[in-house]
N, C-alpha and C positions, 0 to 999 in steps of 0.2 A: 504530527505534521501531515497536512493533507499533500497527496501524490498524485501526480497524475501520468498516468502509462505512458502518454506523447510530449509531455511537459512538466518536467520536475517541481520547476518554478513556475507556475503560471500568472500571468501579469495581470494585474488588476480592473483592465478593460475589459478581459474575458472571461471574469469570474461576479456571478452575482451568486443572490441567497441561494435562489433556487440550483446552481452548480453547485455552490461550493454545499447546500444539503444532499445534494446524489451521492457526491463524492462519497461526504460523510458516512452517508447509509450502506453506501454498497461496501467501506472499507470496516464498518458495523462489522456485518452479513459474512465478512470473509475474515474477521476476527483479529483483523490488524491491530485493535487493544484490549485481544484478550475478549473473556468472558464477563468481567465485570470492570473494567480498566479506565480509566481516566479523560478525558478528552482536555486539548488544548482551553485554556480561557479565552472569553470572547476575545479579552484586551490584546490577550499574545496574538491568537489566531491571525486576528485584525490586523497586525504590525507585521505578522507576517508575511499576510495577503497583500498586503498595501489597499485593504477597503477599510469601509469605514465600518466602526464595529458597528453599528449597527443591522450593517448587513449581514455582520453572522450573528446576529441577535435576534433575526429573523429564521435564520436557515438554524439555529438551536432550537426556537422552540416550533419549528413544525417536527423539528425529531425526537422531540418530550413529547409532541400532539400524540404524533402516529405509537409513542410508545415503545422509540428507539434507544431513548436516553432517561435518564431520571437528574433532574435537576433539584438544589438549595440552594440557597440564599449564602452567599459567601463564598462557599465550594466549585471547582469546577464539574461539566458536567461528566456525570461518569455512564456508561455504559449498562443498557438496563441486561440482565443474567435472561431473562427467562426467552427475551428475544431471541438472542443470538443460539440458546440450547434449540428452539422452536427450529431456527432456522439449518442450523446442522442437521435435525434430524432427516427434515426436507431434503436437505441436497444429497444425504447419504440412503435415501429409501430406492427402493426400486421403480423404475419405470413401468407405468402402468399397461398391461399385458393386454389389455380393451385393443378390439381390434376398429379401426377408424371405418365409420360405414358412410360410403359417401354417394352421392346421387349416380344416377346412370350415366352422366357429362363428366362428371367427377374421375368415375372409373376411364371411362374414354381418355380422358385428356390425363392420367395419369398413367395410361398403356404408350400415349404415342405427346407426350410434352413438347413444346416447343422449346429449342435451346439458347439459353440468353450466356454470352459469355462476354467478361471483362475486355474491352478494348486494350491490348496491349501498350504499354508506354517505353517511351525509348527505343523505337526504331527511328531508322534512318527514312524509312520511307516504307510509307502503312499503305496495300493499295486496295484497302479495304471499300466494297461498294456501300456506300450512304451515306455517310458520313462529307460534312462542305468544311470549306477552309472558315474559319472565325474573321478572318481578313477580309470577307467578302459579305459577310453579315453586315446589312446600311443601319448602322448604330446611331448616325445622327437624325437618319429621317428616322427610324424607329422608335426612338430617343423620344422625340419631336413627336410623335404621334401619343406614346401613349400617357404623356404629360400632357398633351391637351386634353385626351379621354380623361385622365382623373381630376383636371381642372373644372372640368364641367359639371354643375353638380345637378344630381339625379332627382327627380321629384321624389322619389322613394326607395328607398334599398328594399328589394324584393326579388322573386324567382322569376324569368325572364321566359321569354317564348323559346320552347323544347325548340323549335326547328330555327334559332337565333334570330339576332338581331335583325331588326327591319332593312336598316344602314346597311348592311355590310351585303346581305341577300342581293338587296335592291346594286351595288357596288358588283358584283359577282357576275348580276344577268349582264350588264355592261361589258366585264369582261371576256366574258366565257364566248361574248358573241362578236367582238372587233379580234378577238386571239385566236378562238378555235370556232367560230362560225356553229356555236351552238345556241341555238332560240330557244328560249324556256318562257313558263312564268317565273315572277317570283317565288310563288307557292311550293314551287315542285322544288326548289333548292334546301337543301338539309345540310346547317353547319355542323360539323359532328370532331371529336378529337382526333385529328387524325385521321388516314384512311383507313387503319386499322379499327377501329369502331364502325365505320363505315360500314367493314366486310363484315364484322360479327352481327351488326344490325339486320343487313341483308341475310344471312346463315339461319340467325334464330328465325323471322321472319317466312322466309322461303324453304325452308329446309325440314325435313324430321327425319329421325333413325329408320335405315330400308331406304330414300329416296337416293335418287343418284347426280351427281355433279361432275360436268366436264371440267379437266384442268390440262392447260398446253404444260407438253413435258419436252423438254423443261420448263421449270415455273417456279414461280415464287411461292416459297414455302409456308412463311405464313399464311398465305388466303389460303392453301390446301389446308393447314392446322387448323384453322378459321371451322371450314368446314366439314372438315372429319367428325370435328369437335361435337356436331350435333345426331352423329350416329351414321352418318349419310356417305356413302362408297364413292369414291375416284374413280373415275371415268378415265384417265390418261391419253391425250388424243398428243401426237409428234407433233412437233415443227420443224420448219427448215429454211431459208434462207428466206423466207415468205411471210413467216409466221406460223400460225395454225393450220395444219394440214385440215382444211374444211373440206375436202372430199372426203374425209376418215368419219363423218357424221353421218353418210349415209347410215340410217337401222340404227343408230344411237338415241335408246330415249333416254331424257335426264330432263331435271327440272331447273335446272339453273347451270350458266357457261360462264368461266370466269378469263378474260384474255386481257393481252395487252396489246391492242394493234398496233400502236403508233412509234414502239420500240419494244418487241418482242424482251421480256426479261426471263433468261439473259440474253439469249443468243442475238437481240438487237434487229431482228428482221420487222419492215416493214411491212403490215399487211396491205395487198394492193384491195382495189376497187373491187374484184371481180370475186373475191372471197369472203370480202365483208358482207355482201348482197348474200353469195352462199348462207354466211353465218344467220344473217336476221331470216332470212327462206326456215333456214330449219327449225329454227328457236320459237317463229309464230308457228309451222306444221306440229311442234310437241307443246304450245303453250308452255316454252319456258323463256327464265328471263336472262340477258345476259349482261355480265356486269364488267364494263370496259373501264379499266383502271389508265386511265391518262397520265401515268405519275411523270414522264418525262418529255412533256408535249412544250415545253417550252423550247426545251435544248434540241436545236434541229440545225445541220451546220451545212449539209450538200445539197438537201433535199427541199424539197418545198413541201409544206403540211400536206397531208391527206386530212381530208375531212371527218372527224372522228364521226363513228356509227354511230351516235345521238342525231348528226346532224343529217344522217342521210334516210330516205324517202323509206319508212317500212321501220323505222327506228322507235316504233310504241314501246317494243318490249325492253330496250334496252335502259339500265342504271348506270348513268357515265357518275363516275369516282375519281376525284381529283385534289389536291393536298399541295400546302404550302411550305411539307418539309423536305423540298429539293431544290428550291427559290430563297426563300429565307432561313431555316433552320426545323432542321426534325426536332427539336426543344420544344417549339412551340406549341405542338400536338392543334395543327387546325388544318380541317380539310373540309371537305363537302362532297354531298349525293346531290345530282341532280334526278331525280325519279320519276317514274309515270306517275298522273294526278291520283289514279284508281287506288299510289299506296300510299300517298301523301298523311295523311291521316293516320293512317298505323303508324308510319315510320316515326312520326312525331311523338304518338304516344310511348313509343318501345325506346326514343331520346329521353323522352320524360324520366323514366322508372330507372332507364340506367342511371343519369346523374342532371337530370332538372337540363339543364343547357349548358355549353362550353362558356368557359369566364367570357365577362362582359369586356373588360377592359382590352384586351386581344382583340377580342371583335371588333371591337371600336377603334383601333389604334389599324388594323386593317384595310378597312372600310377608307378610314382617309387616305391612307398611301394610296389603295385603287384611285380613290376621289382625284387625289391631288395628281397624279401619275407619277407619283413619286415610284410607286412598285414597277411599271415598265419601264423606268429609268434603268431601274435595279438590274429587271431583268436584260436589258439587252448590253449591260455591264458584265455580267456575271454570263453570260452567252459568251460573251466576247473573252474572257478569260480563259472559261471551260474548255473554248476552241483550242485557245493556244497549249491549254492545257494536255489536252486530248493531241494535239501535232507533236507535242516534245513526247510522249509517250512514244506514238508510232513511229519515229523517226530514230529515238533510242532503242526500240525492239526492234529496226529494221537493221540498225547499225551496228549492235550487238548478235544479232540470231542471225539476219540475212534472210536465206528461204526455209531454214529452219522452222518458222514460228511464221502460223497463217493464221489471220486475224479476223475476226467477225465484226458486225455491229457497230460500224464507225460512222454511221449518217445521222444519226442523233443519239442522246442520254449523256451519264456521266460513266461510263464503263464502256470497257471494250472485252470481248472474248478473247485470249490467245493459244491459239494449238500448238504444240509442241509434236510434230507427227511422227516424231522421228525416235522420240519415248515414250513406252508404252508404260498405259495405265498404274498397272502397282507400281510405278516409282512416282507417285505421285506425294505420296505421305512422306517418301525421302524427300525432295528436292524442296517440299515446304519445311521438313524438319533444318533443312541444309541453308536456304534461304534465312528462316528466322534467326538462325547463329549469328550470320550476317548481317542482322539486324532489318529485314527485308519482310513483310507481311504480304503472303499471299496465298490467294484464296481457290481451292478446287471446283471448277466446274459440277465434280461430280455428285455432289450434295444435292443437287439440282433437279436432278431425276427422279419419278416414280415409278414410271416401269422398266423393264427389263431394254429394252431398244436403248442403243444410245449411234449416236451418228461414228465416231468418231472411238478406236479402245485407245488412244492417248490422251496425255497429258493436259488438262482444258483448264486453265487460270480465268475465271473474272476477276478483272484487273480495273477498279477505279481510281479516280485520278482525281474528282474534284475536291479534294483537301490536300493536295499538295502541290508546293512549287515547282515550277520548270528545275530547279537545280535539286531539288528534291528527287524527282521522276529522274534524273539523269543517272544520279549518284547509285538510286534505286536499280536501274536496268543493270547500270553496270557490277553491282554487287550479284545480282540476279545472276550475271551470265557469266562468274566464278562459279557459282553455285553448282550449276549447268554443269561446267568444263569438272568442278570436281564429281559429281555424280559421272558422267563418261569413263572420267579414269580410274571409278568405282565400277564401274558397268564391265571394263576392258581387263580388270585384272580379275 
């Protein structure tokens, strides 16, 4: 009888040749009939599967093909001996003592990895930053769009232009310039997966082992992984309720600045006028480039936009980086470079060789929602949520903490900062390990940092909000602030 570890019985919609011959082979390999043993008849197999025999008439003889099984005419099939001894001996040898030699990047990014962990399930309230509600994902204009993309039929299925589609570019300079007052060509825009390819693009490109890179500390970990990655030393420059301390540039040479001005991540500070001018001063005096990551220039709730540093006067050197997984869904992997014209061509060919261009059909199902203004709908939807979002957070942390708990970064994105000043730093890993019992996810500040400075030796939560409800966020604060009250009476005894 074939088994399956998550389903004893599996139903016959979910089983073809090709399962039901893995099955088979891997319960071979693991000797579930023995050394030379017997296997069901098609006829039983079949009655038992509820398919039709034929399909395990199929899935027998690619297991006679490969030499699994030995078949006759009459007989059911039985289990070929010499396989299953080959494969024992296999799994019982030792591991090979060869030591793994791996490129120069290799080593690097095996000294210092980036960390991917499971998203927790079954909490009450996750206040995990990046992550959007599914609720909020426009499933019928999306729907809608990318049924019309594959309705349309192509003159030719073939590898597309590395720097994407014409549609969607051309969809993009529109945008980029009624939203963020950004003037491009078309040319200089590069659709890329993600802003994270984005940064690698820029890294390999701008980067070698010995050169050096600014990063606001705190900051966002991946682009420092990004660029570590290629051999090239951290630069670590403070922020503070501003952003990027850009007087700390004075005597700093580096060849690439990586910020976020429009919502400092994390700490949420906007950078003013008078510091971004700073920034583009230094970056033309060192001939380097700075690469302004926009990821949360839609979500703005007190403030009125600043004009990102692409669009301001002296902005040659600047790469604005921008991405559609805080709008629509980080699933999608689509973002964009807009770039100076000087690297337009490299950058194309360095899309090329990673992976030819981003799927067509995304592009295209994109492209229309800009077109149709289906996506500003979206967006001033999902604004409007986020807000209310974002008020039942501060309104539960003010209700439960009081002056306890001082907050940063509430004029735009989907996160807020929370200090707790009043507890100090090493109880930080308690009051998350105390929180999670509760069913509660939340996240330390202090992963955040690279150098030794940090503003604050308490307690610092990034606390985001946009994938959960008002009664979520509620429930959440209030478990939160058991959590609290039992760490105190842990602290007191």
């Amino acid at each position: 009888m074939i088994q399956m570890k998550t389903n004893p019985a599996p139903r016959a919609d979910r089983m073809g040749a090709r399962q039901i011959y893995e099955v088979l082979r891997d319960q071979i390999m693991a000797r579930v009939y023995g050394i030379d043993g017997v296997l069901p008849s098609s006829r039983a197999l079949a009655g038992e599967m509820g398919v039709a025999r034929s399909t395990v008439t199929i899935a027998y003889e690619q297991l006679a093909a490969e030499g699994f099984i030995e078949t006759r005419h009459g007989a059911r099939p039985r289990v070929a001996r010499a396989v299953v001894e080959r494969g024992r001996t296999r799994v019982v040898s030792r591991p090979s003592a060869r030591k793994v030699r791996l490129s120069a990047f290799g080593n690097r990014l095996l000294q210092d990895p980036p960390r991917w962990s499971e998203p927790p399930r079954g909490l009450v309230a996750n206040f995990r930053y990046g992550e959007l509600a599914p609720s909020d994902f426009p499933v019928l204009a999306w729907k809608k769009a990318v049924t019309a993309a594959m309705a349309r039929k192509p003159e030719r299925l073939a590898y597309d232009d590395p720097c994407g589609a014409l549609r969607l570019r051309t969809a993009l300079q529109g945008y980029l310039w009624r939203s963020r007052s950004v003037r491009c060509e078309v040319d200089q825009i590069v659709v890329v997966n993600g802003s994270q390819q984005g940064l690698d693009i820029c890294a390999r490109l701008l980067l070698d082992a010995g050169d050096r890179f600014v990063m606001e500390d705190p900051g966002y970990q991946m682009a420092r992984h990004t660029f570590a990655a290629t051999g090239a030393e951290t630069i670590p420059i403070p922020v503070d309720v501003d952003g990027l301390e850009t007087a700390r540039l004075d005597g700093v040479e580096a060849r690439l600045a990586y910020v976020t001005p429009s919502h400092q991540y994390p700490l949420g500070g906007v950078m003013p006028i008078g510091r971004r001018h700073q920034l583009l001063a230094w970056a033309r005096a060192n001939d380097a480039y700075v690469i302004e990551d926009d990821y949360d220039s839609e979500y703005r709730y007190d403030t009125k936009p600043i004009p990102p540093l692409h669009a301001l006067e002296g902005g040659g050197n600047v790469i604005y980086l921008g991405t559609v997984s805080k709008t629509l869904s980080p699933t999608l992997r689509i973002g964009f470079l807009v770039v100076p014209s000087a690297l337009r061509s490299l950058i194309a060919a360095a899309k090329q060789i990673m992976d030819r261009h981003t799927p067509l059909i995304e592009q295209d199902a994109l492209a229309s929602m800009l077109e149709s203004g289906a996506y500003d709908g979206h967006i001033r939807r999902v604004r409007r949520r986020n807000a209310e979002r974002q008020r039942a957070l501060l309104d539960a942390l003010r209700r439960r903490f009081g002056d306890r708990v001082r907050i940063e970064g509430t004029a735009a994105g989907l996160h807020i900062v929370a200090w707790f000043d009043d507890l100090p730093q090493k109880r930080e890993d308690a009051l998350i390990k105390a929180a999670r019992a509760k069913g509660v996810g939340i996240y330390s500040v202090s992963a955040l940092f690279v150098g030794p400075r940090r503003p604050r030796k308490t307690v610092g939560l990034v606390m985001g909000y946009s994938a959960l409800e008002v009664a979520q966020i509620e429930r959440g604060c209030r478990l939160l602030a058991q959590a609290v009250a039992e760490l105190d009476r842990s602290n007191r005894r």
